[in-house]
PyMOL Python script that loads the backbone (N, CA, C, O; Angstrom):
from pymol import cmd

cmd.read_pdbstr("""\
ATOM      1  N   UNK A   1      59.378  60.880 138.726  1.00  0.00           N
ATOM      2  CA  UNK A   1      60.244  62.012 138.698  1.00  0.00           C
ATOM      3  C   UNK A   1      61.572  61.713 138.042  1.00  0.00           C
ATOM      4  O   UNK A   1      62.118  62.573 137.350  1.00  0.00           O
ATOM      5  N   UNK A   2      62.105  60.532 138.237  1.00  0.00           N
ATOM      6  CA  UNK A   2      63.107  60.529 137.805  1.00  0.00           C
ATOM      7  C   UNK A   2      63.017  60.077 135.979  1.00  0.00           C
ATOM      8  O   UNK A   2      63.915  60.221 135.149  1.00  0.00           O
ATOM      9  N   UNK A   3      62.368  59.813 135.880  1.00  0.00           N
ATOM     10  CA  UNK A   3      62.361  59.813 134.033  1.00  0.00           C
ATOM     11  C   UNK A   3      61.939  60.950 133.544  1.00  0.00           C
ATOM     12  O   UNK A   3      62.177  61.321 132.395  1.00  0.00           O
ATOM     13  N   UNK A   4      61.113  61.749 134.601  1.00  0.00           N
ATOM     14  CA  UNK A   4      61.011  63.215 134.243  1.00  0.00           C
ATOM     15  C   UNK A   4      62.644  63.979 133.933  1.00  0.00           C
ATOM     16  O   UNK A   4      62.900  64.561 132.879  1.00  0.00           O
ATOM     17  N   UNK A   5      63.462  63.851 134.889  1.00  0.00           N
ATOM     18  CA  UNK A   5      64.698  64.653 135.093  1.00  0.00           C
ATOM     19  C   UNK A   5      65.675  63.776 133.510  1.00  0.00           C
ATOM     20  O   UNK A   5      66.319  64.388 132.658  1.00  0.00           O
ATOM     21  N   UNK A   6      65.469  62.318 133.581  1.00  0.00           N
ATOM     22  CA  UNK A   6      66.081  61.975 132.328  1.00  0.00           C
ATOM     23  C   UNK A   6      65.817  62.337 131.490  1.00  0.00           C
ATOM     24  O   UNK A   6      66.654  62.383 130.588  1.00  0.00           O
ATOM     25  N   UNK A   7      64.173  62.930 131.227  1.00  0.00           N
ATOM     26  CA  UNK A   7      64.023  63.451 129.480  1.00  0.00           C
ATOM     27  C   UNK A   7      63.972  64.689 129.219  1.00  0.00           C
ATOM     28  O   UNK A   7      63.877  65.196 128.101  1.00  0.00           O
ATOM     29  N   UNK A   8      64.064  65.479 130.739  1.00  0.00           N
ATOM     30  CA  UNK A   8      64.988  66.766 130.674  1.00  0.00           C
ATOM     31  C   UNK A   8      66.514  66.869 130.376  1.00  0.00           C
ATOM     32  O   UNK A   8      66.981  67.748 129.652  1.00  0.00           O
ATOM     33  N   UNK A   9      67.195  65.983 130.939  1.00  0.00           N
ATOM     34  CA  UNK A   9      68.828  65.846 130.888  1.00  0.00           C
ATOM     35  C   UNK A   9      68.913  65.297 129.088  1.00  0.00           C
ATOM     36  O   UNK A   9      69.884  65.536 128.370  1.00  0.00           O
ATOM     37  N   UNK A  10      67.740  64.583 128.663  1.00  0.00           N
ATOM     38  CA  UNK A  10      68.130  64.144 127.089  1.00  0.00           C
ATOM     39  C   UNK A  10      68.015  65.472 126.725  1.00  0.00           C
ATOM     40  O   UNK A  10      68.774  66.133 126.017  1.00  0.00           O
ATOM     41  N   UNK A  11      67.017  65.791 127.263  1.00  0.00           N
ATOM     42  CA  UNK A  11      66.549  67.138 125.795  1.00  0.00           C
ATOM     43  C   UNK A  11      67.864  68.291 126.009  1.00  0.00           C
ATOM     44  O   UNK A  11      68.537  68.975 125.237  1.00  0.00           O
ATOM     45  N   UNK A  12      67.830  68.140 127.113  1.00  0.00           N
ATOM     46  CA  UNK A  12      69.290  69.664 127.315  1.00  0.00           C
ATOM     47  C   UNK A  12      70.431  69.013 127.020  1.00  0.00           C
ATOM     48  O   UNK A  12      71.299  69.651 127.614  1.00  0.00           O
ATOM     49  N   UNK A  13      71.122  67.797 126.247  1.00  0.00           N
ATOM     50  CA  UNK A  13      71.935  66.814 125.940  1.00  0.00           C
ATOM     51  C   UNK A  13      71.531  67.714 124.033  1.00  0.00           C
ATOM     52  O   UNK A  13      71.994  68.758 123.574  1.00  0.00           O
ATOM     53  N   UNK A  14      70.464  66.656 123.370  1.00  0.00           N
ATOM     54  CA  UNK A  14      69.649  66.930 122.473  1.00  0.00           C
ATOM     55  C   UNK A  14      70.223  68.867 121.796  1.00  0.00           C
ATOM     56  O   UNK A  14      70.693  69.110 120.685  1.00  0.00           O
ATOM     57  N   UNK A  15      69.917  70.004 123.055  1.00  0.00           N
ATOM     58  CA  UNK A  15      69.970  70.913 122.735  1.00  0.00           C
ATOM     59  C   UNK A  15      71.409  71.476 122.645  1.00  0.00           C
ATOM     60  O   UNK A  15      71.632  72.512 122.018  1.00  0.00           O
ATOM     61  N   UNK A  16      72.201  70.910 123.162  1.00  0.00           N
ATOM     62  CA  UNK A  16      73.237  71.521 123.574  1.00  0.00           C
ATOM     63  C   UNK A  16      74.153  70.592 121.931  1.00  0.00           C
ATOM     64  O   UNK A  16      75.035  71.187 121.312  1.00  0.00           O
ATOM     65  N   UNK A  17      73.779  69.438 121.612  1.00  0.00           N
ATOM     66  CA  UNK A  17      73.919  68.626 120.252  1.00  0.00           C
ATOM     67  C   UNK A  17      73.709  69.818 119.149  1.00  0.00           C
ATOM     68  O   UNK A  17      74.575  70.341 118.447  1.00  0.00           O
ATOM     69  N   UNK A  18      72.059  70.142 119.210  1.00  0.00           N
ATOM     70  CA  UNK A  18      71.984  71.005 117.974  1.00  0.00           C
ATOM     71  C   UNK A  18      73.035  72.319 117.829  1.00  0.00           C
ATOM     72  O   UNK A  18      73.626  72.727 116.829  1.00  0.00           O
ATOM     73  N   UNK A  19      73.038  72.855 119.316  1.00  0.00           N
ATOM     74  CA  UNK A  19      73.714  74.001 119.107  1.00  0.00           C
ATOM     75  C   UNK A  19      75.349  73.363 118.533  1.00  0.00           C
ATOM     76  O   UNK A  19      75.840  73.907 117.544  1.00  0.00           O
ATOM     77  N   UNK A  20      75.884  72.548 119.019  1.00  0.00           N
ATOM     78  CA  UNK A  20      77.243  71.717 118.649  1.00  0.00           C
ATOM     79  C   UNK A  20      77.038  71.686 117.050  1.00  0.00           C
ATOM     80  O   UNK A  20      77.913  72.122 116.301  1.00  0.00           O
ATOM     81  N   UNK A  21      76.097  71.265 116.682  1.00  0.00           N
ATOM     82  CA  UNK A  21      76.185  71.083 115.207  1.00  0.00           C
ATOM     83  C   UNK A  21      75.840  72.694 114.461  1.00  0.00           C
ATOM     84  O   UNK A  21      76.512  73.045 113.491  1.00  0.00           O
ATOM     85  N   UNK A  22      75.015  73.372 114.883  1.00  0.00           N
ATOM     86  CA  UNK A  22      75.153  74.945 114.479  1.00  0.00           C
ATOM     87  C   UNK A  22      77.009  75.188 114.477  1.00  0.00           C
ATOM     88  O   UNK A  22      77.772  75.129 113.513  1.00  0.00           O
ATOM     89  N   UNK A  23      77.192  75.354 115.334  1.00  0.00           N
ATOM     90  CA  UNK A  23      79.129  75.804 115.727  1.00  0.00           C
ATOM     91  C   UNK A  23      79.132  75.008 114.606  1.00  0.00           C
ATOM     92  O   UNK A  23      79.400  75.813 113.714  1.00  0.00           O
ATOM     93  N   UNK A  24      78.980  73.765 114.018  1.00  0.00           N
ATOM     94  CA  UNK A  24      79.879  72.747 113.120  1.00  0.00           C
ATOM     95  C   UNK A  24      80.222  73.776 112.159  1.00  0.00           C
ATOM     96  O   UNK A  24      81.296  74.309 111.878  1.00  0.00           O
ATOM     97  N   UNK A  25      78.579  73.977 111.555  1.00  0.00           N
ATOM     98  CA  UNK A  25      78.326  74.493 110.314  1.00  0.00           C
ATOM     99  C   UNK A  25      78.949  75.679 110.123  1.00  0.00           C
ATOM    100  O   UNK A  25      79.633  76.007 109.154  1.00  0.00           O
ATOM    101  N   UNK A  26      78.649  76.390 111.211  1.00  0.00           N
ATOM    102  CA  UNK A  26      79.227  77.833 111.165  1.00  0.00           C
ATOM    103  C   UNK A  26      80.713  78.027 110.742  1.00  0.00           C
ATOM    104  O   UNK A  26      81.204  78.605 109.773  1.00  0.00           O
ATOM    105  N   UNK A  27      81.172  77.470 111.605  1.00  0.00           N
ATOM    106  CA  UNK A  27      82.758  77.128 111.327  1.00  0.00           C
ATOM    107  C   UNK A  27      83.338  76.269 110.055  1.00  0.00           C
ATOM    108  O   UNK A  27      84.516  76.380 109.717  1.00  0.00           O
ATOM    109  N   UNK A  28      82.496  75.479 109.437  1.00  0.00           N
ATOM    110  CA  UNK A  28      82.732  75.070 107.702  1.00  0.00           C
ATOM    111  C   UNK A  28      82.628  76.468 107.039  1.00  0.00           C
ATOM    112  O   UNK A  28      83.474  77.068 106.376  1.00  0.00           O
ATOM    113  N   UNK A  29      81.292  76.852 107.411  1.00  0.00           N
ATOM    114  CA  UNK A  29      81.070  78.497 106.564  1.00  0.00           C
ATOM    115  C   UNK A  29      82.303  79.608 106.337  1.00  0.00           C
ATOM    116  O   UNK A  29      82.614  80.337 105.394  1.00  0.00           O
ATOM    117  N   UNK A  30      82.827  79.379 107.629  1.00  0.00           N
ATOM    118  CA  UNK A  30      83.598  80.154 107.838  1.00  0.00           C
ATOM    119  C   UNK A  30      85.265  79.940 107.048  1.00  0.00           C
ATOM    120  O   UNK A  30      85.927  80.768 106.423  1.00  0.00           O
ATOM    121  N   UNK A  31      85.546  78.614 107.353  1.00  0.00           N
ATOM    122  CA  UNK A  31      86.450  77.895 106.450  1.00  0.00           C
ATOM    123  C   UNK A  31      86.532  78.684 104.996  1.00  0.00           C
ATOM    124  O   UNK A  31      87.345  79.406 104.419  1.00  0.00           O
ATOM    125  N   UNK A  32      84.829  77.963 104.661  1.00  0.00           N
ATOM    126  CA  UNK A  32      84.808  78.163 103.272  1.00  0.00           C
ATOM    127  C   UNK A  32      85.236  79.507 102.706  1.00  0.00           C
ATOM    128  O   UNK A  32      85.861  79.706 101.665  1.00  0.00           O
ATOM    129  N   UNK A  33      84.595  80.755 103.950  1.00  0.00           N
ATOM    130  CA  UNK A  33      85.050  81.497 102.834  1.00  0.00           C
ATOM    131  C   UNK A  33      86.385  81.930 103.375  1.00  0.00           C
ATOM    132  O   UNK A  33      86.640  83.090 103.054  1.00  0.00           O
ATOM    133  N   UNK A  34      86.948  81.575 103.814  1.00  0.00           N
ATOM    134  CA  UNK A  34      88.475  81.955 104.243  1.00  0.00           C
ATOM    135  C   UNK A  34      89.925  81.222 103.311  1.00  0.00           C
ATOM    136  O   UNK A  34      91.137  81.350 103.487  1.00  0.00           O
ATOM    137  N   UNK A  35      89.187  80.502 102.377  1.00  0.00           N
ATOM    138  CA  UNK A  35      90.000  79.328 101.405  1.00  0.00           C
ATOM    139  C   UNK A  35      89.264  80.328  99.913  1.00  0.00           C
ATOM    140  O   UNK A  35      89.851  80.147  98.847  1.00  0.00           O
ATOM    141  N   UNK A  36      88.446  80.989  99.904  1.00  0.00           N
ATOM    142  CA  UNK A  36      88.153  81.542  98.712  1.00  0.00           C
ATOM    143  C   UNK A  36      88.687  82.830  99.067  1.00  0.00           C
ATOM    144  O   UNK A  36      89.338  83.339  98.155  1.00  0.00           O
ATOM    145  N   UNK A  37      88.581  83.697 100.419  1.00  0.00           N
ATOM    146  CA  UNK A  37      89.764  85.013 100.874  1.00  0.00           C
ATOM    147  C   UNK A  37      90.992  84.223 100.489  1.00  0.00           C
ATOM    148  O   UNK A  37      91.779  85.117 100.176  1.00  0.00           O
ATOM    149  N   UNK A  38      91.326  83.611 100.404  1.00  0.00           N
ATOM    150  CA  UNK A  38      92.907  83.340  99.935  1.00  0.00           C
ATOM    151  C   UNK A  38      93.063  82.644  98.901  1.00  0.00           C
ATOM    152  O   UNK A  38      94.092  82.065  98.552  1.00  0.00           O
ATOM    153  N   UNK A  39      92.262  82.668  98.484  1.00  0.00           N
ATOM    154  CA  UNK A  39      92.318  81.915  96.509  1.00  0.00           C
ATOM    155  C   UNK A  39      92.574  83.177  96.005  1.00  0.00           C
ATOM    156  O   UNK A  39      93.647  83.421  95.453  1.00  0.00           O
ATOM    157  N   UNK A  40      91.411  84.285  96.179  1.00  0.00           N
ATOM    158  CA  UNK A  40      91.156  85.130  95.524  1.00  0.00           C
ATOM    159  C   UNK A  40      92.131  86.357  95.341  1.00  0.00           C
ATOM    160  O   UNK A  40      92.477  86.995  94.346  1.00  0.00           O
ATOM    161  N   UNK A  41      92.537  86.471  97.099  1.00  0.00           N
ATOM    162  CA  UNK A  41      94.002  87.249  97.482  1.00  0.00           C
ATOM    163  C   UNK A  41      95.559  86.893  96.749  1.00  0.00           C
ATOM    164  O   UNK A  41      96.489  87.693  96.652  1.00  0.00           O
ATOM    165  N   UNK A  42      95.546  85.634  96.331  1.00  0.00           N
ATOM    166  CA  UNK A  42      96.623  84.764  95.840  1.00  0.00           C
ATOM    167  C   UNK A  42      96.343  85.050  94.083  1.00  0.00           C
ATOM    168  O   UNK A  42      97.283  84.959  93.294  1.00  0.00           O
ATOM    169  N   UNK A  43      95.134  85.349  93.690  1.00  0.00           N
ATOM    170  CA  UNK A  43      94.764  85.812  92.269  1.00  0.00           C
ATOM    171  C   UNK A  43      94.987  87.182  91.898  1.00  0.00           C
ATOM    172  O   UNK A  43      95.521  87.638  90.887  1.00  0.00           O
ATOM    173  N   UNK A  44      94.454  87.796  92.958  1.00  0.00           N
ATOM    174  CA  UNK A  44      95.358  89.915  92.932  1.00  0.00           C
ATOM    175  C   UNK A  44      96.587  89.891  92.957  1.00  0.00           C
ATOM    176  O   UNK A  44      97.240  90.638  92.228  1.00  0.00           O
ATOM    177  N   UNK A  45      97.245  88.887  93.937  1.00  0.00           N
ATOM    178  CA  UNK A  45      98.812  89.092  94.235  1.00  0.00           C
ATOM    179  C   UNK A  45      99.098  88.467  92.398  1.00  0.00           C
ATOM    180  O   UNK A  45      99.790  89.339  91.873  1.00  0.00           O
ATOM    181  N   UNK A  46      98.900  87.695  91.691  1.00  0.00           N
ATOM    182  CA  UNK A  46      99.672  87.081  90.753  1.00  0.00           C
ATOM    183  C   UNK A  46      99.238  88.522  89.966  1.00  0.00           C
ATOM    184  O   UNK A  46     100.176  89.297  89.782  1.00  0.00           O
ATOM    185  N   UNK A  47      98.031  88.910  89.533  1.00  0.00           N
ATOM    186  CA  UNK A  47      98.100  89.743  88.542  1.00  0.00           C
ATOM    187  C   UNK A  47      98.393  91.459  88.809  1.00  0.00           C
ATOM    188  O   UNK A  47      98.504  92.412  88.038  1.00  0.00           O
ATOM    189  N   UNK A  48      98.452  91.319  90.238  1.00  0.00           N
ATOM    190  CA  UNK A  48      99.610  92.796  90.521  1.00  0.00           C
ATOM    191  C   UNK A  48     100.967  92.703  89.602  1.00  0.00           C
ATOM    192  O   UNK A  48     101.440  93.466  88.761  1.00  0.00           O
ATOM    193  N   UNK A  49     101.495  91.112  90.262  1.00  0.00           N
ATOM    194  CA  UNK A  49     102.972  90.580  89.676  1.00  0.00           C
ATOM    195  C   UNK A  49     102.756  90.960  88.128  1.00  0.00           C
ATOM    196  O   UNK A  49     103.802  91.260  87.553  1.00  0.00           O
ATOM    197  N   UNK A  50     101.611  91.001  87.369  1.00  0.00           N
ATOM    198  CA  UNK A  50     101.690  90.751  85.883  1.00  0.00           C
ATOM    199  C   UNK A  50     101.779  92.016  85.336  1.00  0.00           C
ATOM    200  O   UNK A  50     102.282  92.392  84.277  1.00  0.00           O
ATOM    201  N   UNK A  51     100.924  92.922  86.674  1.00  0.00           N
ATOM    202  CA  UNK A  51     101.237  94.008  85.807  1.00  0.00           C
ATOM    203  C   UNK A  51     102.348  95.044  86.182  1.00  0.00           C
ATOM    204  O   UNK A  51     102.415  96.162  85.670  1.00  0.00           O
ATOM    205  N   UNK A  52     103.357  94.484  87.285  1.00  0.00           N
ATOM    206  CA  UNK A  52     104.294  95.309  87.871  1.00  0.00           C
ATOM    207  C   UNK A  52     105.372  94.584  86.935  1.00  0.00           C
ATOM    208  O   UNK A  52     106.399  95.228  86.720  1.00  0.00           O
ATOM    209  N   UNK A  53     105.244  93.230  86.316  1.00  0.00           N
ATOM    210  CA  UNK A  53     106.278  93.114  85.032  1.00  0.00           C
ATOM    211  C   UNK A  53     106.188  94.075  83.904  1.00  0.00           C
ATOM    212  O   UNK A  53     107.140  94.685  83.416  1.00  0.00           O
ATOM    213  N   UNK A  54     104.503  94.172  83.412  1.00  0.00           N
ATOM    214  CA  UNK A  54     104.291  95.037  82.320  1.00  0.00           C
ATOM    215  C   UNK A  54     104.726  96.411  82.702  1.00  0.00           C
ATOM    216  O   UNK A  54     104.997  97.059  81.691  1.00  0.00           O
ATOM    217  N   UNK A  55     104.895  97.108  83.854  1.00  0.00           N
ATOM    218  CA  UNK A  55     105.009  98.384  83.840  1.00  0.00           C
ATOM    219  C   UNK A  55     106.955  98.199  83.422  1.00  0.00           C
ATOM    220  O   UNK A  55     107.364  98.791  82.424  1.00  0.00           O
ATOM    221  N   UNK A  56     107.738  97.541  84.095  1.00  0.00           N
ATOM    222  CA  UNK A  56     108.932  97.658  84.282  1.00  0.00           C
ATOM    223  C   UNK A  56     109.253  96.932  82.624  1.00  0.00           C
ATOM    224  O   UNK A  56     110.465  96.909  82.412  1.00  0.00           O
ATOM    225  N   UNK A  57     108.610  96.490  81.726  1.00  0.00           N
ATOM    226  CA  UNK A  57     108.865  96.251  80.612  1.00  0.00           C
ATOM    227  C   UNK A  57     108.832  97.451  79.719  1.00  0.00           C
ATOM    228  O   UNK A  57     109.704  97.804  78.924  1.00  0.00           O
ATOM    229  N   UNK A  58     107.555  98.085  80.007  1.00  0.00           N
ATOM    230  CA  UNK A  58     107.159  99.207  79.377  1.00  0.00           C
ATOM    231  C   UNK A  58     108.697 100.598  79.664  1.00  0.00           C
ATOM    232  O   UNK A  58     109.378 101.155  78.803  1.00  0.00           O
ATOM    233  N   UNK A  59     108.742 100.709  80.890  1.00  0.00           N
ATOM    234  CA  UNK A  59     109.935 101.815  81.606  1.00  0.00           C
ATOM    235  C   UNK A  59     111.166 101.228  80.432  1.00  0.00           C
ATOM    236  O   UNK A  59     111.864 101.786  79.586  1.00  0.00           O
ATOM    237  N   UNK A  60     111.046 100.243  80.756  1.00  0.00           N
ATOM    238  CA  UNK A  60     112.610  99.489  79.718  1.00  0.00           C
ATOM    239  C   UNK A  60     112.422 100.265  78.521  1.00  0.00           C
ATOM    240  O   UNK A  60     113.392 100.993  78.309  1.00  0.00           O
ATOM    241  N   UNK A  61     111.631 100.344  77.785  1.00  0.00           N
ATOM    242  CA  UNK A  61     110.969 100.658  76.265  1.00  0.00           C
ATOM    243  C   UNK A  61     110.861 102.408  76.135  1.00  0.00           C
ATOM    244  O   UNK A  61     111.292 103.031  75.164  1.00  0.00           O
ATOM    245  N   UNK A  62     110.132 103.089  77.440  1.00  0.00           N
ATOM    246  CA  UNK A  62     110.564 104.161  77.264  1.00  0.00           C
ATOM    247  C   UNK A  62     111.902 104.774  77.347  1.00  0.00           C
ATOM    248  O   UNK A  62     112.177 105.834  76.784  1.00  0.00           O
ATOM    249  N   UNK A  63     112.674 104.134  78.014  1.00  0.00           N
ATOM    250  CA  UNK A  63     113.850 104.662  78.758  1.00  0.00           C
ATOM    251  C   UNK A  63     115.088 104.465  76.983  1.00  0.00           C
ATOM    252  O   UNK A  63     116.028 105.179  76.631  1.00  0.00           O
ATOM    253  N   UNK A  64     114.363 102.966  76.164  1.00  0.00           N
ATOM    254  CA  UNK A  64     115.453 102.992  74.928  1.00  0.00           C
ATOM    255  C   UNK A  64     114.820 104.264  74.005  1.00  0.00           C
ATOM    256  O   UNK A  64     115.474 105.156  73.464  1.00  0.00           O
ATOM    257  N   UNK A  65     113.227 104.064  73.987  1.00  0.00           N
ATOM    258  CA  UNK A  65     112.946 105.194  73.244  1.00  0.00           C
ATOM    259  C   UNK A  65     113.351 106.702  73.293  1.00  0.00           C
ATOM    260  O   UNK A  65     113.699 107.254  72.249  1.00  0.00           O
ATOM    261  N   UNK A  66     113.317 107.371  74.455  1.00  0.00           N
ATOM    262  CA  UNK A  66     113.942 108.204  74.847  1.00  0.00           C
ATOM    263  C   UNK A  66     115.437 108.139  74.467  1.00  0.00           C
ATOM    264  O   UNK A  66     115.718 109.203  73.914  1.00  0.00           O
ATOM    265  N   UNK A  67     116.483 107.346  74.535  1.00  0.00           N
ATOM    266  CA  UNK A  67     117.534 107.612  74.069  1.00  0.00           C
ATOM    267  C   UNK A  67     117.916 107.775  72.271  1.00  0.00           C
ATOM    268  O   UNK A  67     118.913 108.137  71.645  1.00  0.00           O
ATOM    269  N   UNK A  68     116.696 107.350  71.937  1.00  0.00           N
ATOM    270  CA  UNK A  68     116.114 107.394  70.312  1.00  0.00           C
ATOM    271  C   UNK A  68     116.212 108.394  69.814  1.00  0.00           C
ATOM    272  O   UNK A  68     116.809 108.763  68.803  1.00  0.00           O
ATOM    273  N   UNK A  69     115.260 109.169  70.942  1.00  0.00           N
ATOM    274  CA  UNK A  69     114.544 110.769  70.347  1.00  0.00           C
ATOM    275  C   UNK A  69     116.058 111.664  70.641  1.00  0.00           C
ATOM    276  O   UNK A  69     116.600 112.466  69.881  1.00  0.00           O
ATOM    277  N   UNK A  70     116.504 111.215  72.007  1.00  0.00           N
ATOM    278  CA  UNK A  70     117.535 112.241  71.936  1.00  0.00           C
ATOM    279  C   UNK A  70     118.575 112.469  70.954  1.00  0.00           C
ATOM    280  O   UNK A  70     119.296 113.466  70.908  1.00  0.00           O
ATOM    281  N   UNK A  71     118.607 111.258  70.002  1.00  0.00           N
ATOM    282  CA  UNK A  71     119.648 111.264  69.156  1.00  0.00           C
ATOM    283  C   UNK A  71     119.357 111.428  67.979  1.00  0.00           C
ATOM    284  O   UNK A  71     120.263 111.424  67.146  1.00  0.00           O
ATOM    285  N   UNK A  72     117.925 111.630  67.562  1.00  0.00           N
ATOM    286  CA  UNK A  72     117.344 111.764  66.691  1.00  0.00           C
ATOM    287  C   UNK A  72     117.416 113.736  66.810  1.00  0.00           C
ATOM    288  O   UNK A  72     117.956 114.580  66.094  1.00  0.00           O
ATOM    289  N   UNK A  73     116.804 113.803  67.738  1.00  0.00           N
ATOM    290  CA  UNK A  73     116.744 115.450  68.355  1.00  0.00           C
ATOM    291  C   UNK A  73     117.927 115.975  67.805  1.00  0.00           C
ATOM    292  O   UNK A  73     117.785 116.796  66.899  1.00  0.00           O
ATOM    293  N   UNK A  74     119.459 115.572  68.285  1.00  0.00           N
ATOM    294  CA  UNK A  74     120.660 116.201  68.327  1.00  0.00           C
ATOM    295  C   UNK A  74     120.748 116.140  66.877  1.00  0.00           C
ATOM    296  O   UNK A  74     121.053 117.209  66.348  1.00  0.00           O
ATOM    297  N   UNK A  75     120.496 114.850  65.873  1.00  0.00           N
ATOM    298  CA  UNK A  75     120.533 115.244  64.621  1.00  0.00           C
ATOM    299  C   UNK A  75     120.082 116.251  63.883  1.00  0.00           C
ATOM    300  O   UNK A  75     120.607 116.966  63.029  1.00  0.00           O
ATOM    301  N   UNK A  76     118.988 116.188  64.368  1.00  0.00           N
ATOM    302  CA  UNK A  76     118.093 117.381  63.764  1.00  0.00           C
ATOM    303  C   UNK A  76     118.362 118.625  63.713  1.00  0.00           C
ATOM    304  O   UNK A  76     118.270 119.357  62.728  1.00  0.00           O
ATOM    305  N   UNK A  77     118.827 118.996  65.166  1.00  0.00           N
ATOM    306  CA  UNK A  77     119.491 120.482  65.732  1.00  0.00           C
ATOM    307  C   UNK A  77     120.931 120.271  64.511  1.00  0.00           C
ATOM    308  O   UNK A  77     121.311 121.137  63.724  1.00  0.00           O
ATOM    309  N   UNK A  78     121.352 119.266  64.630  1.00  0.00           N
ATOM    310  CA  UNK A  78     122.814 119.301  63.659  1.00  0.00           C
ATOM    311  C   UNK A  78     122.537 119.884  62.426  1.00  0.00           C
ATOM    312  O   UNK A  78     123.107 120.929  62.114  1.00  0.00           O
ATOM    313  N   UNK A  79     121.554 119.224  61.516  1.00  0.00           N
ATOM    314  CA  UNK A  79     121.194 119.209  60.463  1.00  0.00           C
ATOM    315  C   UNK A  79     120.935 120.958  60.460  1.00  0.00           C
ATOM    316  O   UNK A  79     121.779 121.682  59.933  1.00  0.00           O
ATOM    317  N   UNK A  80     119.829 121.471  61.028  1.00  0.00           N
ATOM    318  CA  UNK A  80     119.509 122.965  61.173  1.00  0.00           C
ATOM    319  C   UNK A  80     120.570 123.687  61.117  1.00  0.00           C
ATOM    320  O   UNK A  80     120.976 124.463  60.252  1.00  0.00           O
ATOM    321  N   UNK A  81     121.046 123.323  62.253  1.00  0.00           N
ATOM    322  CA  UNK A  81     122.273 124.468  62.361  1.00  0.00           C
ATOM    323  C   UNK A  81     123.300 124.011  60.719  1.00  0.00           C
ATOM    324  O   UNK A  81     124.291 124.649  60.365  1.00  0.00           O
ATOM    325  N   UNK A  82     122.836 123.026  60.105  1.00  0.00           N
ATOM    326  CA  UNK A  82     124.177 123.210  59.031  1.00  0.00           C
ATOM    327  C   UNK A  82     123.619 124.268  58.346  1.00  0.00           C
ATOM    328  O   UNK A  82     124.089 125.395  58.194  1.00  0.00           O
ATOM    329  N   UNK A  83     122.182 123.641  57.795  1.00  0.00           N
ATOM    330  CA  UNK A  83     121.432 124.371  56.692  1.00  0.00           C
ATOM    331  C   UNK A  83     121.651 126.031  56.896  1.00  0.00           C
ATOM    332  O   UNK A  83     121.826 126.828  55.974  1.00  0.00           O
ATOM    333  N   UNK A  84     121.603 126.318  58.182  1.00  0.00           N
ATOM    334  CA  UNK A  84     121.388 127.944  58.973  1.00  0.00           C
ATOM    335  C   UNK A  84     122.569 128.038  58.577  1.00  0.00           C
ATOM    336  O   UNK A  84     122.656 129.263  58.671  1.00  0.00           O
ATOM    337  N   UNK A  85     123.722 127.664  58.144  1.00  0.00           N
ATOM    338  CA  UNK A  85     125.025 127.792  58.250  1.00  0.00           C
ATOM    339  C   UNK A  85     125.337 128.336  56.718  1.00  0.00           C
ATOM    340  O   UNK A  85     126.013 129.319  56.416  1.00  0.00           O
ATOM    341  N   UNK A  86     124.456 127.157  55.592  1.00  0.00           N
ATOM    342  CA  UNK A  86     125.305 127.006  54.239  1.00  0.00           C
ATOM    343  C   UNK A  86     124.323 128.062  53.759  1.00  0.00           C
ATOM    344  O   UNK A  86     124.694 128.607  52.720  1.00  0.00           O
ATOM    345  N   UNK A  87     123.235 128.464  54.219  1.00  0.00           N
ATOM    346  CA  UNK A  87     122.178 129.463  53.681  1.00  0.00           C
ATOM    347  C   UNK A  87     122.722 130.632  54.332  1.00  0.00           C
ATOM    348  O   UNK A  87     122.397 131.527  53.551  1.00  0.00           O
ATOM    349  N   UNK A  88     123.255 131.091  55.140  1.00  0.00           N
ATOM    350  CA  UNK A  88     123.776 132.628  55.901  1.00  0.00           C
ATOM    351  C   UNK A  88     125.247 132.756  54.919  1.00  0.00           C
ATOM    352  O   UNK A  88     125.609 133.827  54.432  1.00  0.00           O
ATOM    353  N   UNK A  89     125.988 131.463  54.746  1.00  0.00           N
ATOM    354  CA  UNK A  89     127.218 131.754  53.612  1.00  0.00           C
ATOM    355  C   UNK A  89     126.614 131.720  52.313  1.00  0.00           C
ATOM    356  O   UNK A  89     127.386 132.215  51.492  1.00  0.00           O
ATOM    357  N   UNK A  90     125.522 131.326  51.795  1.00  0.00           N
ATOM    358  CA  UNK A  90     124.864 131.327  50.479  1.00  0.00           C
ATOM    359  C   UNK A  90     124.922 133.149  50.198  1.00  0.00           C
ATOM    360  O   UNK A  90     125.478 133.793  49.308  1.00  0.00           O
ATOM    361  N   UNK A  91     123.993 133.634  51.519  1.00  0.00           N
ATOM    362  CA  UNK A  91     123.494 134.753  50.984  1.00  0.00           C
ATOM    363  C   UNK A  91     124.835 136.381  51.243  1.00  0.00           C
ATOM    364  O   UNK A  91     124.817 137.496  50.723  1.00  0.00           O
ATOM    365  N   UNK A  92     125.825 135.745  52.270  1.00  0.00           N
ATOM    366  CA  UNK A  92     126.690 136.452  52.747  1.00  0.00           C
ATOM    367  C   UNK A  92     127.688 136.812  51.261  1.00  0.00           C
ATOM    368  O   UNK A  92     128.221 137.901  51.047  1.00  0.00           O
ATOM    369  N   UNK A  93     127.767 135.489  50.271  1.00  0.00           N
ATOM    370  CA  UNK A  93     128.563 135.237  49.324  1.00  0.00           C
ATOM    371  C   UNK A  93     127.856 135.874  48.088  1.00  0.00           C
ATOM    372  O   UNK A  93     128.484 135.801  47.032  1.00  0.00           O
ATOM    373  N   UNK A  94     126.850 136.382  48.071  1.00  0.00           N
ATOM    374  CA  UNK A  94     125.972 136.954  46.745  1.00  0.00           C
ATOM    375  C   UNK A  94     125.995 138.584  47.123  1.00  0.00           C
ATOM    376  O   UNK A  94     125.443 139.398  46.383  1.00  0.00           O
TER     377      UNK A  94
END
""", "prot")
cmd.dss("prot")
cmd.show_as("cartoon", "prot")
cmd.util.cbc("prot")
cmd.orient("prot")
């Protein structure tokens, strides 16, 4: 009986081992992918950064362009209103 109860106490030793080494694995698994969740999270965060530079580069570019057009615009209106001006005295004067 009693080497009976020892190669019960190995085997539930034995079982309680395998399950220990299941947990091992599981928990590497788990590691693993928790180091590639944060590789990968750390790879969105940089190219958010790349493209929240490109947008605020771009805003820069519209914001000079826009002051372009407006001054381009006001010329234009200038220019009109001369022409509207020397053509209404052209024809006022004939």
């Amino acid at each position: 009986m009693a080497r009976e109860s020892q190669a019960d106490r190995l085997d539930r030793i034995e079982e309680k081992i395998d399950k220990m080494s299941e947990a091992i694995i599981a928990l590497a698994r788990a590691e693993e992918k928790i180091i590639t969740l944060t590789s990968f999270s750390k790879q969105q965060s940089e190219q958010i950064q790349s493209v929240i530079n490109r947008v605020d580069r771009i805003e820069d570019m519209v914001k000079d362009n826009a002051s372009t057009v407006g001054v381009i615009n006001k010329i234009f209106w200038i220019i009109m209103a001369s022409a509207a001006t020397v053509i209404t005295g052209m024809l006022i004067l004939q």
